[in-house]
N, C-alpha and C positions, 0 to 999 in steps of 0.2 A: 508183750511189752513194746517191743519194736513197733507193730501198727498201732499200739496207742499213741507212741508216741510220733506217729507221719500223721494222724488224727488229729491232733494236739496243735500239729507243725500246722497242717493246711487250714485250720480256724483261726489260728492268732493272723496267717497271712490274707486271710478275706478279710481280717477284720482290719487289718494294716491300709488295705486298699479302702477298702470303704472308707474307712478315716479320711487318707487321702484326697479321697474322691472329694467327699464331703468337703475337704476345704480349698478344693479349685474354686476359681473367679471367673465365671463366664462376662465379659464384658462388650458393650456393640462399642465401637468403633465407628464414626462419622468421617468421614475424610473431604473438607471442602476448600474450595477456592478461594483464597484470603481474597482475591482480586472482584468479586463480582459474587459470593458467599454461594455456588453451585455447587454440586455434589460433583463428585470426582472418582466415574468409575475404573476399571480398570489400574487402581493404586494398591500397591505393596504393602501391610499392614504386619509388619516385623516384630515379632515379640525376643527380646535380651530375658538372659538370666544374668545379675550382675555380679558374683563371685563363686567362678570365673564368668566372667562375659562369654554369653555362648546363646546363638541363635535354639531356641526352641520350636519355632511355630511361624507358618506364612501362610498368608490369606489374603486373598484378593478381594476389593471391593466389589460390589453390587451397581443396578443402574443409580440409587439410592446414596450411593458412596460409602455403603454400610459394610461395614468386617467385625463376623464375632469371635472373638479369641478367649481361649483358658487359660487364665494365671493360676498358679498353685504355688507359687513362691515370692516371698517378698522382702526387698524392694525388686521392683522389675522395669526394666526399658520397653518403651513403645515405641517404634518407626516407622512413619508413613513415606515411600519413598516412591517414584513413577515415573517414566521419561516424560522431561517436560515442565517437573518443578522442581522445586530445591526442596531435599530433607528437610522433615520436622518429627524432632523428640521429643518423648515426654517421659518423665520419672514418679515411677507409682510407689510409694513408699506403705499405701494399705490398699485395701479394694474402694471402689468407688461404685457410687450407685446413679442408674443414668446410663445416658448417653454421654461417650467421651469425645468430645468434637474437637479436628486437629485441622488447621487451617494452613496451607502449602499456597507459598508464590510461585507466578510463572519462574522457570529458568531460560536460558538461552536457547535451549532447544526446543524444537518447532515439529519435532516426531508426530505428538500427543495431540497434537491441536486435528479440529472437526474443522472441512472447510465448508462453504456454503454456497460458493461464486459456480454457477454455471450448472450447479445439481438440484433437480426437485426437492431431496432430504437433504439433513448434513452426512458428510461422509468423512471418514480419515484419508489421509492423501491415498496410502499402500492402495486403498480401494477402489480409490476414484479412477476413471479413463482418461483424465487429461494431467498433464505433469504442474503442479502448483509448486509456486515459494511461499513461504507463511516468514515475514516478519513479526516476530513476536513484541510487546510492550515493551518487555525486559531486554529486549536487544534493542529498539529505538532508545531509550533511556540511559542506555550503555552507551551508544553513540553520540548520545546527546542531540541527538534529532527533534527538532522544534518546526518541522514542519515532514510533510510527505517525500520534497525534494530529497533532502537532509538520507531520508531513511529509507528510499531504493537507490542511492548515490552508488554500491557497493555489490550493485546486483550484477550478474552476469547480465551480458547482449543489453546491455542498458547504459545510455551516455545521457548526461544532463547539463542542460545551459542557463545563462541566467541572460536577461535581456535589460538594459533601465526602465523602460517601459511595458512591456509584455510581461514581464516575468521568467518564474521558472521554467525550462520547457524540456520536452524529453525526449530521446529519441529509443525505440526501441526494436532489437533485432534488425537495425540497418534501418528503419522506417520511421518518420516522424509520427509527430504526436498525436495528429489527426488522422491517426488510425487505430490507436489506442484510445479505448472506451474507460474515463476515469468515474466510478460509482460510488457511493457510500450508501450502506447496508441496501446494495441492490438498483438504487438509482441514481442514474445518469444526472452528471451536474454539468450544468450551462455555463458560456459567457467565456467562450474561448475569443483566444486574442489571438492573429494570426497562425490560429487553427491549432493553439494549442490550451489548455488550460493549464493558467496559472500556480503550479505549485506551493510555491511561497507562500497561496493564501490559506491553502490548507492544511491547517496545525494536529499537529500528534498529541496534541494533550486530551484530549476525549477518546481516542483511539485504542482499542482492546487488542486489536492484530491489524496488518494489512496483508493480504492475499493478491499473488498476483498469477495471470495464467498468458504465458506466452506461447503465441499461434492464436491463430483466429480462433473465433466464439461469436462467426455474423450467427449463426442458425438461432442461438440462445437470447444473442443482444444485439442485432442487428447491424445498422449501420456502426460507422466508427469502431470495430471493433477486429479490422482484419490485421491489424497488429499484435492484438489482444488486450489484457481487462487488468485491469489495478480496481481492488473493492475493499474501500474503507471501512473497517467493520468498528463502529463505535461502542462504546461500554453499554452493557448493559444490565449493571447490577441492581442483586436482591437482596442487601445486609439489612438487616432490621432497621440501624442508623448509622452513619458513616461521613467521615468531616476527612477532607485530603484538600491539600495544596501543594502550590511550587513556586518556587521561585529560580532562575534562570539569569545568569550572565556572562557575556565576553568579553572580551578584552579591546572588542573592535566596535564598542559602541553598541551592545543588546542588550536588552532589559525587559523582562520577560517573567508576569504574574500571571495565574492564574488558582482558580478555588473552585471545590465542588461542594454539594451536601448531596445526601444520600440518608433517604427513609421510605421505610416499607411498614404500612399499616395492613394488616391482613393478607388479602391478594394483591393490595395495588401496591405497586413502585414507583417512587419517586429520583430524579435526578435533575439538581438544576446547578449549573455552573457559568465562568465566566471568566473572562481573565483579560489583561492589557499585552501586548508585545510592542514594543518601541526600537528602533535601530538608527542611528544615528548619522548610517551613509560611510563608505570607507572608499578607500583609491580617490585622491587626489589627484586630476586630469591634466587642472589649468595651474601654470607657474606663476602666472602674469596674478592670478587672484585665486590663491587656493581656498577650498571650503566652498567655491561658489559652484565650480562642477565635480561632480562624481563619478566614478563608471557604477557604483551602488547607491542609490540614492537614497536617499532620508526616508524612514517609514514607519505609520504608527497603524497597527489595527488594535480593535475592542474587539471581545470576544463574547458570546453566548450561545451555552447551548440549555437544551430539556429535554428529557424523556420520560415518557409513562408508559407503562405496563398493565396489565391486566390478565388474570388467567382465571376466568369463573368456572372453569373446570380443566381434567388434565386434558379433553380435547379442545379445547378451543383456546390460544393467547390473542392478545389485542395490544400493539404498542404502537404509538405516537412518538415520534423524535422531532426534533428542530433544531438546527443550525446556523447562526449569525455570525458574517462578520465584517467588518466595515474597515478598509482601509484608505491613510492618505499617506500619497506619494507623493514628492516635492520634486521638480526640478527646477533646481535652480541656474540662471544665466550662466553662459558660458563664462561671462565679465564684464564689467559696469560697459555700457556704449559712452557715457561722458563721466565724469568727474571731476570736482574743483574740492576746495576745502568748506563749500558751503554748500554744494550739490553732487547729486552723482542718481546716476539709474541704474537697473538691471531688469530681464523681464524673465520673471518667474514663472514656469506651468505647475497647477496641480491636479490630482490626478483622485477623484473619491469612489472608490469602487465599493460596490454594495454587495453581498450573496446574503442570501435567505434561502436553505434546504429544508425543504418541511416533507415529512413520509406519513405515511400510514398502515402498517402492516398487519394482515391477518391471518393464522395459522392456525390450523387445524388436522382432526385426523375422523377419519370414515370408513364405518366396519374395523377387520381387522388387517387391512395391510392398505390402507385408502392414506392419501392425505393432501390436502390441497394447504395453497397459499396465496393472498392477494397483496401486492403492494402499491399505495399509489404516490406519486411522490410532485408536487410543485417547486420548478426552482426560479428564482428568481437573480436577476444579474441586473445591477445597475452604476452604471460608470460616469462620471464628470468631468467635464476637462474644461480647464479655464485658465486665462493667460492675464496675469499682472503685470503691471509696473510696478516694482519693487525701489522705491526710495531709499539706500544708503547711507541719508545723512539723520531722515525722521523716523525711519523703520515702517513705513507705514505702506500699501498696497490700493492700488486701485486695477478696476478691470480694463483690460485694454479696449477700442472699439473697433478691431477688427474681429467680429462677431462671427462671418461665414465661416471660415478659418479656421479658426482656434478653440472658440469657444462653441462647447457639443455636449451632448447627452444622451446615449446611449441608454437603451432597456432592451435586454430579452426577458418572457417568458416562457417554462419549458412544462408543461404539462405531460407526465407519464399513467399509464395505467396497465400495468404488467400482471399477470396471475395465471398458475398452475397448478395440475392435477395429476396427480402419479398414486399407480397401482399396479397391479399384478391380475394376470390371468394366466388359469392352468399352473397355477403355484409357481411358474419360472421365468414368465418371460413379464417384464416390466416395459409401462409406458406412460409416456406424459403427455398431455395437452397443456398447452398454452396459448393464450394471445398480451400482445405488446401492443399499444398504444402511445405516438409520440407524438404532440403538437405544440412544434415550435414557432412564437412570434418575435419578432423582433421592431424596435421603434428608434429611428433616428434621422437626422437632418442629412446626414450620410446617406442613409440608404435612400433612393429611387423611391420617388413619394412619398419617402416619411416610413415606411410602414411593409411589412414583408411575410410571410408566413409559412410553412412547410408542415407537410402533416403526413403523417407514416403508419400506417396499420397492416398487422400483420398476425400472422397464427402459424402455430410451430408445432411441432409435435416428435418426439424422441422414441424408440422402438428397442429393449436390451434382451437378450436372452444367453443364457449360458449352453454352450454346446462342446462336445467332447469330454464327456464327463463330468461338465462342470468347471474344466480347467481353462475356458475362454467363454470369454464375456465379449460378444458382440452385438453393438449397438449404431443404427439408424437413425440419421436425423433429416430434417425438414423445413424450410422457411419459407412458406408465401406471405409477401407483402405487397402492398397499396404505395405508392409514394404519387402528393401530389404532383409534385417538379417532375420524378423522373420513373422511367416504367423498370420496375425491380425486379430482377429475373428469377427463377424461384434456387431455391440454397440449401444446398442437400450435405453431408458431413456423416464420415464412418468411421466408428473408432474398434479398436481391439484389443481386449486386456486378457495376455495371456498366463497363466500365473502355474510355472513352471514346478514350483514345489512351494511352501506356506513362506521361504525367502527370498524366492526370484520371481521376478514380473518383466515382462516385455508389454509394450506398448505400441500400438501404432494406429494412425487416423489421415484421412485426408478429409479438407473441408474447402467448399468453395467458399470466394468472399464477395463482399460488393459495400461501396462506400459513396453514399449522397453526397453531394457539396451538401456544406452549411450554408447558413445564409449568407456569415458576414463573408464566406468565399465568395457568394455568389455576389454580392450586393454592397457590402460596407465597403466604403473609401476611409483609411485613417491613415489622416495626415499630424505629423507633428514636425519638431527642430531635426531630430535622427527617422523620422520614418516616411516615405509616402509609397502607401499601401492600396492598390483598386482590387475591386473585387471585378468579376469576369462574369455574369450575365450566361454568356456559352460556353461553361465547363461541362466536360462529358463526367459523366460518374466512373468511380474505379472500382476494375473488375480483377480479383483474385484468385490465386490455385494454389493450397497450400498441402505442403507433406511434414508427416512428423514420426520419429519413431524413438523408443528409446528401452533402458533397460535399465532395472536397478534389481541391487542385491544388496540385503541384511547380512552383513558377514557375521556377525553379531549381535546377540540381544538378549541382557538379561536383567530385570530390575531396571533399573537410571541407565544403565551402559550397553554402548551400542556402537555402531561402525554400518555404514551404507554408503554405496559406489552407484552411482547412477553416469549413465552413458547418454546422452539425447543429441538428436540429430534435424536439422530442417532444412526445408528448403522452399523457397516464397518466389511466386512468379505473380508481377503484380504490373497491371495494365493501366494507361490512363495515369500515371501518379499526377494528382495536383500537387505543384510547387510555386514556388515563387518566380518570377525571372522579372529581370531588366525590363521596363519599357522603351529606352530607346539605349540599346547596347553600347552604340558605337559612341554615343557624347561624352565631352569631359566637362560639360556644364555641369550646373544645380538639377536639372530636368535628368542627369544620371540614378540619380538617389530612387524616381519613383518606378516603381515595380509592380507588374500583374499579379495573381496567380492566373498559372495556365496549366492545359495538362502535359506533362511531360511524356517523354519514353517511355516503354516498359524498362523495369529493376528485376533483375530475377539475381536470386543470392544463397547460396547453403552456409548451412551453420553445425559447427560441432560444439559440444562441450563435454568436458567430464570432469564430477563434483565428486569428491571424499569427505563425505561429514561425521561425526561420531560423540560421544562423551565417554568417559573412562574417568570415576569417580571422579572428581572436582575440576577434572579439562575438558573444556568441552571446544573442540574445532571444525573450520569446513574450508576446504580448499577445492578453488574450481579453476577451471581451465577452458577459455574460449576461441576459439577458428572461426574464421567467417572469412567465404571466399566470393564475392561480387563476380559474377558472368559478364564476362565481353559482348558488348551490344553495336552490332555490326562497325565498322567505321567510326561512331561517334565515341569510342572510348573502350579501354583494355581491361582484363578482365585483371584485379587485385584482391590480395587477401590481406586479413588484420590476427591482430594477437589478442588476448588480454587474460591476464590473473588476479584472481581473489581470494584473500586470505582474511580469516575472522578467527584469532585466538583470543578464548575466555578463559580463567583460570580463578578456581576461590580456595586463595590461600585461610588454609585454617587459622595458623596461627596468630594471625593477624585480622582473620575475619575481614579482609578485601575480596573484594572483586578486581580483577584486573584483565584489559580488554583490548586487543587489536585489533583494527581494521585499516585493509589494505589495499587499492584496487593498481594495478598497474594495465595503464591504456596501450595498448601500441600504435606505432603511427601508421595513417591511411591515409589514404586521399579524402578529399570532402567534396560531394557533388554540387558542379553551380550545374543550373535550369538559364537556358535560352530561351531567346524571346519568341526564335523562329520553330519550339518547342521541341527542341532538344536538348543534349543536356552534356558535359562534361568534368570529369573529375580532376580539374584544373588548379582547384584548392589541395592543401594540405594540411595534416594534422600531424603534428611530432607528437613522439611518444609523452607520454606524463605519467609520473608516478605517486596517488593519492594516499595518507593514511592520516587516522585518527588512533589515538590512546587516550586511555580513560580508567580512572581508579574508584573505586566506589564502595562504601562500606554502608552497614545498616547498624542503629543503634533500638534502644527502648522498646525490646522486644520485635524488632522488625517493623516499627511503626515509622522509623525516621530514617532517612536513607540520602548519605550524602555523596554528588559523584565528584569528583574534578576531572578533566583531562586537558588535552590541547588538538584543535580541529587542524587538518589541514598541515601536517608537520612539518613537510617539506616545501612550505608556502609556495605552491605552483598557484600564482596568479592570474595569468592569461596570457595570449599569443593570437597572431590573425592565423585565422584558419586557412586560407586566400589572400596572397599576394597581391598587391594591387600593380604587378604587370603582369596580370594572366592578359590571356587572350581578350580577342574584341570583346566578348561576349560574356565575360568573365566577370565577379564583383567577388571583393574582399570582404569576407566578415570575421566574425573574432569569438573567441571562446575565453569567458571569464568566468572567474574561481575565487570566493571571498578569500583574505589571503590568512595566513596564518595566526590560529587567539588560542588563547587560554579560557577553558572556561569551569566556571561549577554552579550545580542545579543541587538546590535542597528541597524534600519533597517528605511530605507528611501526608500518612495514612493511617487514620486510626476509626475501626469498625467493630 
């Protein structure tokens, strides 16, 4: 009786499971990128039971962004969660048939992101040999960043200026701008303005990330690049159809539209957008006649871009991008020179600056571990200067007839033709070939004949192999180039990625550097009312030796949350710097104002930092800390050091469904280098310390389609200060460091795909 009835027991209990079985729900799970509709691997795909709430099941996605899970109870919660986006839920109340596709925005964190800048494939930072920043969309957005200046403002070993006429400009790691290579999706853009490119002109609204890598990157991107690389990486979505806009304003006179569409018929993709920015000019200079000069001057650009796509198969993609944008600047007279009740004048400059970015890129893959890439890219730069007589009483403008002067028209064109091959032999050791092609022209009444040109060819090549078990990655690099101006020395660079345990990496590289004049150093004169500028015909080119070493640790990682310490360290020995300096020192005439570039002294300078970043369910922070100590150079000046911290608290309060955002940069004060005429240099100037921050509140409505931010820029409205006294030394010139001053703003922004 007993074993019939354990017989009895053990059939009804097969038959219980089989039942069971039978009414599980195998379902695929799709995990994609609300931003640009890619798959999204490496994502958490959380299965709830909902009485009581209790994790059953996790699965990681696929390259594919695929996760199949079993439900066997219902209603059930689904979770797609992953460093890098924000949670998205969904509520099953029966089985569904299909694929169930869940669509995750970027978050603040920058962990998750592939970079691209300076590597044959894409790689995750933890991987790569050189230490990158990734600014994400969602932290530009959060900042309210409307241009590129705006949204590396907050980065460590990085200071930014704004000029009336030149622009935004940068300095970075102690080094100006004309050593930092500024690229978008790969290529170098032209039409630097005393050797720096203008900021301001390039807007974050098409922008998907920006990547930056400080330390040289001459071997990979040659000249202009012993600073290192900022690479604007523009959108490049594949939603089937997709309508976004924005709209943008401050409190100090910004107005700020822009729209995209977005369709994909088959393989090809489509993107074509466009947008206005208008600024109204802030800081009132002159008592005598306010409104008429500004330390920011009046500004309007129109915007266009486009992109296509194409992928006729999974080896081979093909995309086309383009870039426009067209600004005018006004300055207007210091203050009428006559005026009556029935006349009066003023002499107005404006200023019409042209870019057109246009690329071509092509990618591919060959056998099974091959993959090459070509890009080619045309830039164009086109700038206008013209001086009116501005009428007062009739409103009305004529040209002045001082022609030689004033009235000018600058063009460069910058022709690139970049492309690489990377592969593996003997299964371990990786290598790449390249060559870089640059041919720069320039045309102006400025320059010596009218007409100028430079041209730069060169071929590269990278060598990586793993040694010691695999636990260090060492890699060789290589640069010979052609330069017609000047004879380019060849440019060797070694790096070391040692990777302690699957959470600790050390890192270390030395790479030489070398930096051509540009033309307009070499050649352009630009004169205006605030600048007269010569270019120097016999600038020697600048030679570099740079070290770098650093270390980070994963204290933590699991799902969305995480905690990482990174330690980084450098030290830059830099020969020849081309700077600015006085042409005749000792005058207190008008003839004090115009200025060479010449080569200065050597700059040699170490640098520490260490960053704490992490997220912990809906906080996400990063705190860094920067040293930087300038070497004494013989006689001519002492050797000083600087401070600075950075603080970015994000925080998404639940119940309120905000975002809420700080950022913080506190400068500390240095000295500021002036450049002699007699080609030396000292740090005569000063900078007192400054303390920058922005807040920002931000919520999303209608499903995540509509996302309103407010905050207020600049809180502590630090406006500006001269950097240099103007009772330095003989040889000394005052300039001045200016900061839009304190706004209010809010951007509403529609995305529906």
């Amino acid at each position: 009786m007993t074993r019939t009835v354990q017989i009895i027991s053990l059939v009804f209990t097969l038959l219980l499971g089989t039942t069971a079985a039978a009414q599980s729900h195998r379902i695929v799970v799709q995990v994609l990128s609300k931003d640009n509709g890619q798959p999204l691997e490496y994502m958490y795909v959380n299965l709830y039971n909902e009485t009581p709430e209790k994790r059953i099941e996790t699965v990681m996605t696929d390259e594919k962004g695929h996760a199949t899970i079993s439900i066997s109870q219902f209603p059930a919660t689904i979770e797609a969660v992953g460093i890098g986006y924000e949670m998205e839920r969904i509520r099953l109340h029966q089985a569904s048939t299909g694929t169930l596709t869940m669509r995750l925005s970027k978050s603040f964190a920058s962990l998750n992101e592939v970079v691209i800048t300076g590597v044959a494939r894409p790689t995750k930072p933890l991987d790569a040999l050189s230490n990158y920043k990734v600014i994400t969309e969602a932290q530009m957005q959060a900042q309210g960043a409307k241009n590129v200046q705006d949204a590396i403002s907050y980065q460590l070993n990085t200071i930014s200026n704004n000029d009336g006429a030149l622009g935004a400009t940068i300095k970075m790691q102690g080094m100006d701008g004309n050593k930092v290579k500024i690229l978008i999706d790969g290529v170098p853009i032209n039409g630097r303005e005393n050797g720096n490119i203008d900021l301001g002109q390039l807007n974050t609204y098409n922008l998907e990330r920006i990547e930056i890598i400080q330390g040289p990157m001459s071997v990979m991107y040659g000249t202009d690049a012993i600073g290192g690389v900022i690479n604007l990486i523009s959108k490049n979505q594949k939603n089937k159809f997709g309508v976004s806009g924005e709209a943008h304003y401050e409190t100090i006179g910004k107005y700020n539209l822009n729209a995209s569409v977005i369709k994909s018929i088959g393989k090809h993709h489509f993107t074509l957008g466009g947008g206005r920015n208008y600024f109204d000019g802030a800081i009132d200079v002159d008592t005598v006649a306010p409104f008429r000069r500004q330390a920011f001057k009046p500004k309007e650009q129109y915007l266009g871009n486009f992109n296509y796509q194409f992928s006729p198969s999974e080896k081979i993609t093909v995309r086309f991008s383009s870039d426009y944008v067209r600004e005018r600047l006004l300055f207007k007279g210091a203050k009428p020179n006559y005026i009556t009740p029935y006349e009066g004048y003023a002499y107005d400059e404006r200023y019409i600056n042209t870019r057109s970015l246009n690329r071509l890129s092509l990618n591919g893959k060959m056998g099974n571990d091959g993959q090459w890439q070509m890009i080619n890219g045309y830039s164009y730069y086109h700038r206008t200067r013209n001086e009116y007589k501005h009428n007062l009483v009739t409103l009305t403008d004529s040209l002045t007839e001082n022609i030689n002067n004033v009235q000018d028209t600058t063009t460069f064109h910058e022709y690139s033709f970049r492309g690489m091959y990377d592969n593996k032999v003997f299964k371990t050791i990786n290598y790449t070939l390249g060559y870089d092609i640059d041919l720069q022209k320039g045309h102006s009444r400025k320059i010596p004949g009218n007409y100028r040109s430079i041209h730069d060819y060169a071929l590269f090549t990278t060598l990586s192999m793993p040694i010691f078990q695999d636990k260090v990655i060492a890699q060789a690099g290589l640069r010979a180039s052609y330069n017609t101006a000047y004879t380019a020395p060849p440019i060797p660079s070694f790096n070391l990625l040692y990777k302690y345990s699957p959470h600790v990496s050390i890192r270390a590289s030395y790479a030489k550097g070398f930096r051509a004049p540009t033309l307009k150093e070499l050649y352009l004169d630009f004169v205006d009312n605030n600048h007269m500028i010569f270019g120097n015909s016999k600038l020697q080119a600048e030679k570099a030796d740079h070290l770098q070493a650093s270390a980070s640790w994963m204290v933590f990682e699991k799902e969305s949350n995480y905690a990482q310490i990174l330690i980084t360290g450098y030290y830059n020995n830099v020969y020849n710097q081309i700077a600015l300096a006085p042409r005749y020192p000792n005058s207190t005439s008008a003839d004090s104002a115009q200025w060479d570039y010449t080569n200065i002294t050597r700059m040699r300078n170490t640098l520490a930092t260490i960053e704490f970043e992490g997220q912990y369910s809906n906080f996400h922070y990063k705190l860094g800390y920067g040293y930087s100590y300038t070497l004494a150079q013989g006689s001519q000046y002492n050797g000083f050091d600087a401070h600075e911290f950075t603080t970015t608290l994000q925080y998404f309060w639940k119940w309120s469904k905000l975002y809420v955002s700080v950022f913080n940069k506190l400068n500390g004060a240095r000295p500021i280098l002036i450049s002699n005429i007699d080609g030396t240099s000292s740090y005569s100037g000063r900078q007192p310390l400054f303390d920058m921050m922005d807040v920002s509140l931000s919520r999303k409505f209608w499903k995540q389609n509509i996302q309103l931010t407010v905050g207020v820029k600049n809180v502590f409205d630090v406006v500006g200060f001269q950097s240099g006294s103007t009772a330095t030394s003989t040889h000394g010139s005052a300039s001045s460091i200016n900061f839009m001053p304190r706004s209010f703003f809010t951007t509403l922004r529609l995305n529906v795909f």
